[in-house]
Z-matrix of the N, CA and C atoms (Angstrom, degrees):
N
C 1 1.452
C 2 1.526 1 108.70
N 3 1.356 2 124.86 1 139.54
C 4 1.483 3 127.57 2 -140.28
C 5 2.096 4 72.73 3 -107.32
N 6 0.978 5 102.36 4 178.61
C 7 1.422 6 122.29 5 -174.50
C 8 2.316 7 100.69 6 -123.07
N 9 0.975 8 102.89 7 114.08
C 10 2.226 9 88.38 8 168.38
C 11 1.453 10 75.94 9 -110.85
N 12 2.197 11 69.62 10 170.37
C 13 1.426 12 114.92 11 -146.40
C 14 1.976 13 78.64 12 -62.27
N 15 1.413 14 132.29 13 -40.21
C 16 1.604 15 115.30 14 -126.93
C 17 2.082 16 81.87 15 -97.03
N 18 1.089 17 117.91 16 -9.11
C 19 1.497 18 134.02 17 161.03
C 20 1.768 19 111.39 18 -60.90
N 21 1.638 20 99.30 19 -53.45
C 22 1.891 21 93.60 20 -178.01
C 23 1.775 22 97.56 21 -86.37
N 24 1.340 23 132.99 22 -17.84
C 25 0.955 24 119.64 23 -177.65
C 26 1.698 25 122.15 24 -83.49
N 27 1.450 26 99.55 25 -26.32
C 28 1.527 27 120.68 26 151.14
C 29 2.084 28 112.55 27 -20.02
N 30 1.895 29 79.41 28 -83.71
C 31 1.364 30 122.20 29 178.62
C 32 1.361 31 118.01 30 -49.72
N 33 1.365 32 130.81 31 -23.51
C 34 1.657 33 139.88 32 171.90
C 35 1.624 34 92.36 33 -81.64
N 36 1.422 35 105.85 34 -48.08
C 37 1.536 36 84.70 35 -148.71
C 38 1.634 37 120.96 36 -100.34
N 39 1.572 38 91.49 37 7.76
C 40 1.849 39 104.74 38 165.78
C 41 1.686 40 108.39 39 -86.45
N 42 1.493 41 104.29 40 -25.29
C 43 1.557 42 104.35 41 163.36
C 44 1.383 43 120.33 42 -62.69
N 45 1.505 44 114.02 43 -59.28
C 46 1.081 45 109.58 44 170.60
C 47 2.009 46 126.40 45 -54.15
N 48 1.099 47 116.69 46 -45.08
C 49 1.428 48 112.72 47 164.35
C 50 1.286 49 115.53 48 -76.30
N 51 0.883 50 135.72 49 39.07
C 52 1.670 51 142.28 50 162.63
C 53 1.371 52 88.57 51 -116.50
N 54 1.390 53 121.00 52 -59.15
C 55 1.812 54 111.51 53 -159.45
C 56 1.242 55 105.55 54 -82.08
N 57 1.815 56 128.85 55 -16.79
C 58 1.157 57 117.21 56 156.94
C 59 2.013 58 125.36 57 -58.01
N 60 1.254 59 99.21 58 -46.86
C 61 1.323 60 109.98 59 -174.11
C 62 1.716 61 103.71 60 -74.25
N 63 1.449 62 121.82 61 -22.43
C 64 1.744 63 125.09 62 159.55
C 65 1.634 64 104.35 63 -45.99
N 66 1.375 65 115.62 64 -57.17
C 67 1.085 66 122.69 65 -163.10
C 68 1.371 67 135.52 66 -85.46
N 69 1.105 68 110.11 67 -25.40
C 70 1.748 69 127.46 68 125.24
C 71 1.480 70 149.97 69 -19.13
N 72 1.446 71 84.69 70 -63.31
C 73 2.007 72 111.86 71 157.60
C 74 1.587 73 99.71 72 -73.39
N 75 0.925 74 126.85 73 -73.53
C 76 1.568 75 119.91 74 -178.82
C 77 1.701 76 101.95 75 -39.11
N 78 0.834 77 137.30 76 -43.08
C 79 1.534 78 122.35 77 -178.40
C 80 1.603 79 107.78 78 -95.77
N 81 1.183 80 113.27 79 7.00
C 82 1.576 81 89.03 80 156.48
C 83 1.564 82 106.68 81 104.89
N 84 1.458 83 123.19 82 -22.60
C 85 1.210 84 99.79 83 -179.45
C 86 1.703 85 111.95 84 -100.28
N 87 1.474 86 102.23 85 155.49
C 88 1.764 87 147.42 86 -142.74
C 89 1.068 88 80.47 87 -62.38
N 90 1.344 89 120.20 88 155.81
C 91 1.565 90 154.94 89 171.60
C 92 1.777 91 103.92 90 -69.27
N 93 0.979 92 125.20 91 -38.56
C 94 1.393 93 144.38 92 159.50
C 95 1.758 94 104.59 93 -39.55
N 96 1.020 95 83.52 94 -77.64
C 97 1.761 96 96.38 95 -175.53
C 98 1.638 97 127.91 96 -75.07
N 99 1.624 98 104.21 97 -20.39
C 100 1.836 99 129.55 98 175.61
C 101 2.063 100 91.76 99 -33.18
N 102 1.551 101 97.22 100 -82.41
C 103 1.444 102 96.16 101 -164.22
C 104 1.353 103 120.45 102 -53.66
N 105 1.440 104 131.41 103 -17.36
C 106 1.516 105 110.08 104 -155.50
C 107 2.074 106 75.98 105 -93.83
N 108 1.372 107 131.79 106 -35.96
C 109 1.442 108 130.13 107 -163.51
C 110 1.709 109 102.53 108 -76.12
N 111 1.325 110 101.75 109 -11.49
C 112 1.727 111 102.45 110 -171.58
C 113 2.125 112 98.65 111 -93.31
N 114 1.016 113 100.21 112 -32.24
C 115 1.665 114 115.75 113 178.71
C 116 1.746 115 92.84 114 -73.65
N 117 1.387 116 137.11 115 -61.96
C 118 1.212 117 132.55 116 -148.85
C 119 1.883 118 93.88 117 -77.29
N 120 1.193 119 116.91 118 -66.41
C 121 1.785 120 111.63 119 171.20
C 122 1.175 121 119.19 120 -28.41
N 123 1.545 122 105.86 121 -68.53
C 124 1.864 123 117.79 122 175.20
C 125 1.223 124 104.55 123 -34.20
N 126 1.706 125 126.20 124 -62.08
C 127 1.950 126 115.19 125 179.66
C 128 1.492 127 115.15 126 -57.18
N 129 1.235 128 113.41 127 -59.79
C 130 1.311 129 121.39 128 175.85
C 131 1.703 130 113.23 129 -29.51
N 132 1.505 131 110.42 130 -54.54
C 133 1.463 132 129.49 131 -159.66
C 134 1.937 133 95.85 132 -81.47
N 135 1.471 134 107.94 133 -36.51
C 136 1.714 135 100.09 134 161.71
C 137 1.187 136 121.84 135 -83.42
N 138 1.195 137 124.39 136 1.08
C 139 1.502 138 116.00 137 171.41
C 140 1.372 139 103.54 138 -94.21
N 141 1.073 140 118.78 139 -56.25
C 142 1.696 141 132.99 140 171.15
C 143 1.598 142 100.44 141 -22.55
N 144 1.664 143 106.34 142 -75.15
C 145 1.341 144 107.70 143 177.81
C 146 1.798 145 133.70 144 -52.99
N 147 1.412 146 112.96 145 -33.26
C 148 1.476 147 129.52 146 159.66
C 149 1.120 148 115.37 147 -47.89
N 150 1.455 149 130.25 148 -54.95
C 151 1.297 150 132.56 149 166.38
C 152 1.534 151 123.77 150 -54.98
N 153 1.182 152 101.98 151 -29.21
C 154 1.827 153 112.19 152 -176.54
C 155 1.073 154 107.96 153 -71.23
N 156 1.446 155 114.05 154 -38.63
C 157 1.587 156 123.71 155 -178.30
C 158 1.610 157 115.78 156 -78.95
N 159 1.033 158 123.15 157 -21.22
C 160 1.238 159 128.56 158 168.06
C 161 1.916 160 107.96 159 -86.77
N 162 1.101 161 86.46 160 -54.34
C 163 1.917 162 76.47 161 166.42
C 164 1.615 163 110.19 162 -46.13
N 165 0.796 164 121.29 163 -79.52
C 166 1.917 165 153.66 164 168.44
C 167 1.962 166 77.85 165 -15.67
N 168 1.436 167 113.60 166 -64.69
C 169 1.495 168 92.10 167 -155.33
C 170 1.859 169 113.91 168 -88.65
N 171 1.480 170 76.94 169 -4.97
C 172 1.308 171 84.42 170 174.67
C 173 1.698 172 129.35 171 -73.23
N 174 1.549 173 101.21 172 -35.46
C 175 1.375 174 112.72 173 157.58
C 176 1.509 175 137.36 174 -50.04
N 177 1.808 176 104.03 175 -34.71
C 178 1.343 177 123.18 176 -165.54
C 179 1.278 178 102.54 177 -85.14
N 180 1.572 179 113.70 178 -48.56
C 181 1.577 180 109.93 179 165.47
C 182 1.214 181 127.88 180 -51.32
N 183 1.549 182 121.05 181 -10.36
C 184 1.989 183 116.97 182 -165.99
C 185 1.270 184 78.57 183 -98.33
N 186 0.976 185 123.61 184 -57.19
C 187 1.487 186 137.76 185 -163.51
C 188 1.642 187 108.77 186 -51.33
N 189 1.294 188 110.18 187 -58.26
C 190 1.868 189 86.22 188 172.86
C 191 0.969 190 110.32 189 -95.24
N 192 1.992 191 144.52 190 -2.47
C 193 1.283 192 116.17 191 153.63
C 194 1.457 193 122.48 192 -79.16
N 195 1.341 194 112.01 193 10.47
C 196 1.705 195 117.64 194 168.13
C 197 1.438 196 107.40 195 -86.37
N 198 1.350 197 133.36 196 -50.46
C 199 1.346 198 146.01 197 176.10
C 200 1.413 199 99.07 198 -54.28
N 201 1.342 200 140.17 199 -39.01
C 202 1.530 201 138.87 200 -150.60
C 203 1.711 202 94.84 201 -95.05
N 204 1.780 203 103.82 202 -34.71
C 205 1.110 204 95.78 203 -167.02
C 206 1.646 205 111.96 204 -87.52
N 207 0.899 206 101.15 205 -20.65
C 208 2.288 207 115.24 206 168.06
C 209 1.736 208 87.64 207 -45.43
N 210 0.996 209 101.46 208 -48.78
C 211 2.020 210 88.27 209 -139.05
C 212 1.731 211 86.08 210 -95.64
N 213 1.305 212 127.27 211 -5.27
C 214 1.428 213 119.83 212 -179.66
C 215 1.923 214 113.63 213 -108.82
N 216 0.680 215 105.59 214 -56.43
C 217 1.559 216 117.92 215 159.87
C 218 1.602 217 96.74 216 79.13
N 219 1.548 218 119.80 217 55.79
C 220 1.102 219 110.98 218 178.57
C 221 1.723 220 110.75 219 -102.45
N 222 0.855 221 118.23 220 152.82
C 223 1.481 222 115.17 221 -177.56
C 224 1.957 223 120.84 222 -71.17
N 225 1.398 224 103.59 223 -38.75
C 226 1.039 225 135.64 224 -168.16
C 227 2.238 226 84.77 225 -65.26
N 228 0.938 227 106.68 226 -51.83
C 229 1.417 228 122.36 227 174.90
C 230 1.301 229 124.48 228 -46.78
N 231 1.874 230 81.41 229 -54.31
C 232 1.790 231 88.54 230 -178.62
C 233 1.102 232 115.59 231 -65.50
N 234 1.630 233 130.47 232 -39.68
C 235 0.860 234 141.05 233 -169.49
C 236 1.828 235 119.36 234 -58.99
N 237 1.491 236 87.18 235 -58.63
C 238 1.895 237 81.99 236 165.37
C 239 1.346 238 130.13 237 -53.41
N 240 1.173 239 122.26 238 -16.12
C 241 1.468 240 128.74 239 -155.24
C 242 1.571 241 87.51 240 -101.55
N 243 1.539 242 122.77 241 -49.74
C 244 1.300 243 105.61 242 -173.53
C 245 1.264 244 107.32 243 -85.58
N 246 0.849 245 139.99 244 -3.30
C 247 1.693 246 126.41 245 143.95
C 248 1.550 247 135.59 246 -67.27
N 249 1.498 248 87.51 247 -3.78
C 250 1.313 249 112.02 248 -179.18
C 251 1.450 250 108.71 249 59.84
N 252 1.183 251 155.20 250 88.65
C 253 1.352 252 156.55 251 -121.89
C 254 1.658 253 92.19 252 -153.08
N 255 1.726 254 103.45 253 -67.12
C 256 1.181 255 111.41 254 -157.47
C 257 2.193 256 98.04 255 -78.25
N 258 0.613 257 123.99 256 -19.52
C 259 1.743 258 138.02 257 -156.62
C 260 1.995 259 88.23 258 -92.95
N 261 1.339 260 122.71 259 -41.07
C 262 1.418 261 134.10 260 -162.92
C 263 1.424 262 88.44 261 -57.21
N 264 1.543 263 111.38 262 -65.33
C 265 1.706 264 110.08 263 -150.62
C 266 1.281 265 123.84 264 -59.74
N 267 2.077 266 114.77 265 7.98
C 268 1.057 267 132.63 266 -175.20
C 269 2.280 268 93.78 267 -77.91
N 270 0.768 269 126.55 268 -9.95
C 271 1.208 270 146.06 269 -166.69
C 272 1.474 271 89.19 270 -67.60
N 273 1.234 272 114.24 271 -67.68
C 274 1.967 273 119.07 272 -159.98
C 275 1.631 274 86.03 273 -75.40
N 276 1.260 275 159.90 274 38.87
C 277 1.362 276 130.30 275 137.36
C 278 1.222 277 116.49 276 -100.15
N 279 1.110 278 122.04 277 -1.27
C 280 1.603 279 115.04 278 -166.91
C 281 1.999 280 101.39 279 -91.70
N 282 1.504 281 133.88 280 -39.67
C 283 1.127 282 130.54 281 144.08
C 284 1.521 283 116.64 282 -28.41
N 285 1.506 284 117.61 283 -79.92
C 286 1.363 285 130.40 284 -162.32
C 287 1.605 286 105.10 285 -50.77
N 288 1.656 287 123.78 286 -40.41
C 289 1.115 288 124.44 287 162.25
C 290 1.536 289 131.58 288 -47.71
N 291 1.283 290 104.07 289 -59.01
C 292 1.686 291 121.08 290 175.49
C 293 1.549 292 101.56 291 -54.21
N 294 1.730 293 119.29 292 -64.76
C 295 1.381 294 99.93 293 179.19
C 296 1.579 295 118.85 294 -56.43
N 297 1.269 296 123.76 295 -36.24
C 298 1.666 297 120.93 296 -168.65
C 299 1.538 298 89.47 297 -53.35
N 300 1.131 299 128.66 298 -57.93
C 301 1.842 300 127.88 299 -158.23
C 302 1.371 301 127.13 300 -100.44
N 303 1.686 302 108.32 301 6.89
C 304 1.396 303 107.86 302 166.28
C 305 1.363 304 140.76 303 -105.90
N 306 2.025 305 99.03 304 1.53
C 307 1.948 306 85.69 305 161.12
C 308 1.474 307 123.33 306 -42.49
N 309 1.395 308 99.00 307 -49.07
C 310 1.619 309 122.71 308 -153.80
C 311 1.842 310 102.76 309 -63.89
N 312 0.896 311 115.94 310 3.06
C 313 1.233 312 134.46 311 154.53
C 314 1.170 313 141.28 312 -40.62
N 315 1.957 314 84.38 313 -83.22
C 316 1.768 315 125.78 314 -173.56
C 317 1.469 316 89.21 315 -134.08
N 318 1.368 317 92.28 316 70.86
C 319 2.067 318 104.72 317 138.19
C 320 1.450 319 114.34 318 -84.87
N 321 1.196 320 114.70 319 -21.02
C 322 1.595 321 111.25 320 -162.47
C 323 1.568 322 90.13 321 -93.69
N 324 1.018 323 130.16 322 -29.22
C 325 1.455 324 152.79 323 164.38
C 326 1.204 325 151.53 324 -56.97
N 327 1.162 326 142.18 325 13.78
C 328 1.506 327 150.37 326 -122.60
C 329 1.777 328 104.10 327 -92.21
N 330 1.032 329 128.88 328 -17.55
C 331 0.953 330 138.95 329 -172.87
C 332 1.573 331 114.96 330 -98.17
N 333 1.173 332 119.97 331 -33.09
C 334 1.085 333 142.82 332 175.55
C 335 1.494 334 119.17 333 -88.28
N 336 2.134 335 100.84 334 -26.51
C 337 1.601 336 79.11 335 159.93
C 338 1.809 337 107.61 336 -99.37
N 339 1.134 338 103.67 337 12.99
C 340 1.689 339 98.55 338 -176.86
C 341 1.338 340 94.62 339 -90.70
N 342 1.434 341 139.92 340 -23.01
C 343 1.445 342 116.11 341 149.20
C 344 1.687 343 132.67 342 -21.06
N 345 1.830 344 81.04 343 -81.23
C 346 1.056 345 98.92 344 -171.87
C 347 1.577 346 127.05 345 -76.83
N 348 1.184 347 124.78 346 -11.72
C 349 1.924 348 132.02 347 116.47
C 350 1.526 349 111.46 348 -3.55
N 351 1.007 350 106.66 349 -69.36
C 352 1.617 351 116.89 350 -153.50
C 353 1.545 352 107.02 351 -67.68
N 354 1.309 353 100.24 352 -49.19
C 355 2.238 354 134.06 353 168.84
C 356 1.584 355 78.37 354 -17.80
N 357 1.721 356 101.61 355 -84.07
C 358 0.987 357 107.58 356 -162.09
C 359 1.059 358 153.80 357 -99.78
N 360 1.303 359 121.92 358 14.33
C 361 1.902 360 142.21 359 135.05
C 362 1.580 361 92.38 360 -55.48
N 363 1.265 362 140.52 361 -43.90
C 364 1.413 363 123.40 362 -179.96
C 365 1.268 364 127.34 363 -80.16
N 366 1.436 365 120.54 364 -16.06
C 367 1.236 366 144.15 365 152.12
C 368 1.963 367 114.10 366 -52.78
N 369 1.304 368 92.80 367 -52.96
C 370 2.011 369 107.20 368 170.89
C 371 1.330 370 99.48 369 -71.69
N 372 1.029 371 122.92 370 -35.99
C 373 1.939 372 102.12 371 -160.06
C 374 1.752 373 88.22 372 -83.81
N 375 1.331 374 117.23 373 -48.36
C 376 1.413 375 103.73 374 -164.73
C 377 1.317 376 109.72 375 -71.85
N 378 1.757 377 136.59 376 -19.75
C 379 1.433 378 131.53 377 138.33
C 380 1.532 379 143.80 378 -17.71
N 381 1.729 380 87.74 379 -53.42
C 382 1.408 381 94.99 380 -165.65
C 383 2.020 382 101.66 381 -92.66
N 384 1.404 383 93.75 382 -12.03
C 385 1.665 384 88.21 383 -177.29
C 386 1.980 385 102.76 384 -89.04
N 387 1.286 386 100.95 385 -29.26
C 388 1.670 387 85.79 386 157.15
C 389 1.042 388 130.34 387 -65.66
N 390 1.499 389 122.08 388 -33.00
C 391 1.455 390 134.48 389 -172.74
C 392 1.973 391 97.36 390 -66.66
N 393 1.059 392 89.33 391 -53.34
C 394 1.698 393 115.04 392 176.11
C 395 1.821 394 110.80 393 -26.12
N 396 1.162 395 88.56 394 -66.10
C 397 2.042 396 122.43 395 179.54
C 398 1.354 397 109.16 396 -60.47
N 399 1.452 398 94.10 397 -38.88
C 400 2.025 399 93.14 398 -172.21
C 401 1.609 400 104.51 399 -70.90
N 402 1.493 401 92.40 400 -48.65
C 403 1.651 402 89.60 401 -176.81
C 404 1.397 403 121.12 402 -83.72
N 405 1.423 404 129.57 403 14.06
C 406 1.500 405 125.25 404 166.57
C 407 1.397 406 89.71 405 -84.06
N 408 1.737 407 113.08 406 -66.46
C 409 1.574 408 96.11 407 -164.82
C 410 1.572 409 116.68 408 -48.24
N 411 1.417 410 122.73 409 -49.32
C 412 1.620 411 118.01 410 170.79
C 413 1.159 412 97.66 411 -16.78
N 414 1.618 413 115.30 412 -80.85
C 415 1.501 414 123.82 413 -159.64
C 416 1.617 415 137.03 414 -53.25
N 417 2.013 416 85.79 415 -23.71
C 418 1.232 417 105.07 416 169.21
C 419 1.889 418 107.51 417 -73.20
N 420 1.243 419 104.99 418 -31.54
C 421 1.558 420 106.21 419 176.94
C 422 0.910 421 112.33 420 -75.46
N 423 1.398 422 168.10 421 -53.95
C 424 1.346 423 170.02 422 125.18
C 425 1.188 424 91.51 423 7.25
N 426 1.150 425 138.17 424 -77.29
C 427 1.642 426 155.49 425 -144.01
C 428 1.939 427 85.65 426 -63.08
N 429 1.257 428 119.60 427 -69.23
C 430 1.140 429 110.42 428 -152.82
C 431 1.414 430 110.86 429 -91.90
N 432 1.654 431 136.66 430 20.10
C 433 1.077 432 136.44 431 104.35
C 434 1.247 433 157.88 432 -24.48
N 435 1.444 434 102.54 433 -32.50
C 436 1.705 435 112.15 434 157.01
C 437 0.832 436 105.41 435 -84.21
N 438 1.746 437 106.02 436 166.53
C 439 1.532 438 131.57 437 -162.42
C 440 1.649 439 99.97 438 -86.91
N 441 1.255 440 118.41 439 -42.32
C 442 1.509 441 115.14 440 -174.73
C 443 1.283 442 109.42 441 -84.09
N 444 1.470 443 138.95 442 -10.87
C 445 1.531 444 137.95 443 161.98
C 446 1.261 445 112.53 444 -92.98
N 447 1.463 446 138.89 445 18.62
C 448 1.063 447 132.18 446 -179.85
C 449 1.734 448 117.95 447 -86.28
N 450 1.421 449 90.76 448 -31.09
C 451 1.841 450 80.86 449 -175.84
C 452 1.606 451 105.80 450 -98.83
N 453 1.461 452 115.46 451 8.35
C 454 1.554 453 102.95 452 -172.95
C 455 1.699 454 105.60 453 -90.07
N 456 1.426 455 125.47 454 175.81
C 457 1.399 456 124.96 455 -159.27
C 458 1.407 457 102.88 456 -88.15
N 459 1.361 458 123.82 457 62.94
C 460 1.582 459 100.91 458 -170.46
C 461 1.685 460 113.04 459 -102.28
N 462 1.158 461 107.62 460 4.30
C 463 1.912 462 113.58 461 164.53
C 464 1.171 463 89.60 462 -72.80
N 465 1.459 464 142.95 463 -71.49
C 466 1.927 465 142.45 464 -174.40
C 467 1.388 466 96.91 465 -21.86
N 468 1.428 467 108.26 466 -73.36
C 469 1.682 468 125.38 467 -161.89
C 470 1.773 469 101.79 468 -61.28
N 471 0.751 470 115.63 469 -71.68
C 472 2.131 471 116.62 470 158.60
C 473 1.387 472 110.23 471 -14.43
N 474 1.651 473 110.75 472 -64.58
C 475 1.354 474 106.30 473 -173.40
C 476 1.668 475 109.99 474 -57.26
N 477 1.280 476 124.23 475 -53.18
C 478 1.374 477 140.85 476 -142.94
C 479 1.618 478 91.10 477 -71.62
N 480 1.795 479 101.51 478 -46.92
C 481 1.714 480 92.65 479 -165.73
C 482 1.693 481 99.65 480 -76.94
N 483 0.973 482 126.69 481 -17.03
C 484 1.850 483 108.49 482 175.85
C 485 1.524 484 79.81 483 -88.04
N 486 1.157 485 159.13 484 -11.37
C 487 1.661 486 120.03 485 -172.20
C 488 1.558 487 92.89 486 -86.29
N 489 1.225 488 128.17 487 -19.12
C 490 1.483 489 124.57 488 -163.32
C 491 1.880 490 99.87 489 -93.26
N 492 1.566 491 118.85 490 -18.49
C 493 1.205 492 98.60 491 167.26
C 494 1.403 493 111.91 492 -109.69
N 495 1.132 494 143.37 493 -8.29
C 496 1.350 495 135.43 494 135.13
C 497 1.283 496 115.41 495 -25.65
N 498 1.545 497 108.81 496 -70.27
C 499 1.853 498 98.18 497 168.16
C 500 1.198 499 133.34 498 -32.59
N 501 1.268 500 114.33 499 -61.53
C 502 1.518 501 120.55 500 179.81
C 503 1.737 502 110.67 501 -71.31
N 504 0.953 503 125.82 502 -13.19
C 505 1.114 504 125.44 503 -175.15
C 506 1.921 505 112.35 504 -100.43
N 507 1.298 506 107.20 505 -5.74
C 508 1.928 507 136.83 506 160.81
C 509 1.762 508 91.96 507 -83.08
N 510 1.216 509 112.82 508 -60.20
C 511 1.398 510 104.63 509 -158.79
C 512 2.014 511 107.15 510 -80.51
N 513 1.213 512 103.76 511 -22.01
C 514 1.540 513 105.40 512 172.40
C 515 1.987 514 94.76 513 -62.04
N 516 1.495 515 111.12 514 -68.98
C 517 1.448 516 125.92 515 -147.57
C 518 1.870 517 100.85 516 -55.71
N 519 1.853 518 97.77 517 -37.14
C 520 1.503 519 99.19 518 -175.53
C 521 1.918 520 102.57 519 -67.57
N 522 1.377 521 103.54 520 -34.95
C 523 1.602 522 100.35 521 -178.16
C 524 1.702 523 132.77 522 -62.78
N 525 1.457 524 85.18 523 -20.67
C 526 1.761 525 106.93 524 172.98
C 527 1.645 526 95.38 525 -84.01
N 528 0.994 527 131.23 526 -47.00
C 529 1.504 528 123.95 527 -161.56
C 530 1.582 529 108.63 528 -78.31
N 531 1.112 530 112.89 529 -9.20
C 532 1.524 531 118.54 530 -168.51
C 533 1.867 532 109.37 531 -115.51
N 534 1.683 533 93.03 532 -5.64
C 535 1.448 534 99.65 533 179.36
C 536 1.433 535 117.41 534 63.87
N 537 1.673 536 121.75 535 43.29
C 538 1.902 537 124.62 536 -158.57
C 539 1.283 538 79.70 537 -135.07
């Protein structure tokens, strides 16, 4: 029997709220007060961790497209890296994390985690459409460096394709905020 991700993410995070709520009772505070301090750590302690992991992957990515780029010396390379291109997309895990591990939270809650749901699908969409932007213009820069892409319209075509995901990415953010 295979194990899914929302099964091990289950499984992390009843561990983790067990050893939060262990550690709680060991210090003394009231059964009264256990859940709302065991819910406020648990977010805190997944955001904490979301961020680590994006730091964490963020390192691993500079790190072997810096190593790849020593021993390759391509320009096309260099160029992404110092725009940081490849290091950016460390950006979309810290959302995708928080939502994977925060029902288990706000069961008592549903409303409160459909807030904070929303935070962060709007947090990802407005991520990935920067991430989005950085790397057209890159691409638009590369692009209009060669000799045979130089006279064709591709700033027009640049502009049009970020105005067309900006759009959709207004009409995603307004659709989360309006609950449609």
């Amino acid at each position: 029997m295979e194990i899914g991700i929302d099964d091990k993410s289950s499984k992390f995070a009843g561990t983790l709220i067990e050893g939060i709520k262990n550690i709680l009772q060991q210090l003394g505070v009231s059964h009264g007060r256990l859940d709302e301090w065991e819910e406020f750590i648990y977010v805190v302690l997944i955001i904490v961790v979301a961020f680590a992991l994006a730091w964490i992957m963020r390192f691993i990515i500079h790190y072997t497209i810096s190593r790849l780029l020593s021993r390759s010396h391509n320009a096309v390379l260099k160029i992404l890296v110092d725009r940081k291109i490849f290091s950016r997309i460390a950006n979309l895990i810290p959302p995708l994390v928080i939502i994977s591990l925060l029902p288990l939270a706000f069961e008592n809650s549903p409303h409160l985690l459909s807030i904070i749901e929303r935070i962060c699908w709007i947090y990802l969409i407005i991520a990935f459409v920067m991430y989005t932007n950085m790397f057209l213009t890159t691409l638009w820069h590369i692009l209009s460096r060669s000799d045979t892409m130089r006279d064709r319209p591709l700033k027009g075509l640049l502009q049009v394709t970020k105005g067309i995901i900006v759009g959709l990415a207004v009409i995603g953010i307004v659709s989360l905020l309006i609950n449609k």
